[in-house]
Steps between C-alpha positions, in 0.01 A plus 500: 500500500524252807865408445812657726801439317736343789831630554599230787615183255605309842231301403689315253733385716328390823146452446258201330496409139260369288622407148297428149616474097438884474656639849604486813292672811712629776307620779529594902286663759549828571459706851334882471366422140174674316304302475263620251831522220634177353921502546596321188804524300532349126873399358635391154822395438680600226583199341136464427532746213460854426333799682181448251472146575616523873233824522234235356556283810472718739155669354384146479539515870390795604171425333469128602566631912207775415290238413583290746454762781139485412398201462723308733579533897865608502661587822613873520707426817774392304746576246513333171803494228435308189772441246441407148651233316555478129170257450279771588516647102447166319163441691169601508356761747203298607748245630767686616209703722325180581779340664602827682165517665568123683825626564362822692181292619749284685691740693329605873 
């Protein structure tokens, strides 16, 4: 697996933003970071629902950023945290991981 989970969530509070329907992308450069390992970090809220539904966002995800690793040019220099909101279970996965991938495609 090419994720790192990230334990520094400073991210969140100082860093850029990019925001869709299904989440919002926190992200920030880091110094003395691997750069072969992608530092990402994925976050439900609980007032999306319960574990099983809040578990089905987060595997949604983790699949859509393995995908996207491949066949998209992310930047490994910095760190990513994507939180989920509720609209991620009503939609479709093709959507949901299309508009991810211009979401990613636009950060540099």
């Amino acid at each position: 697996m090419l994720f790192q989970k990230t334990k520094n969530l400073k991210i969140y509070l100082n860093k850029k933003k990019i925001t869709n329907k299904y989440v919002s992308i926190f992200f920030g450069k880091l110094i003395n970071k691997d750069k072969k390992r992608l530092n990402i970090s994925f976050v439900t809220k609980k007032k999306i629902g319960n574990a099983v539904k809040r578990n089905k966002i987060k595997r949604r995800l983790r699949n859509i950023m393995n995908e996207a690793v491949k066949k998209i040019e992310i930047n490994f220099d910095y760190s990513f945290l994507v939180i989920a909101k509720s609209s991620m279970l009503n939609n479709e996965y093709k959507i949901i991981k299309e508009t991810l991938f211009q979401d990613f495609a636009k950060i540099k």
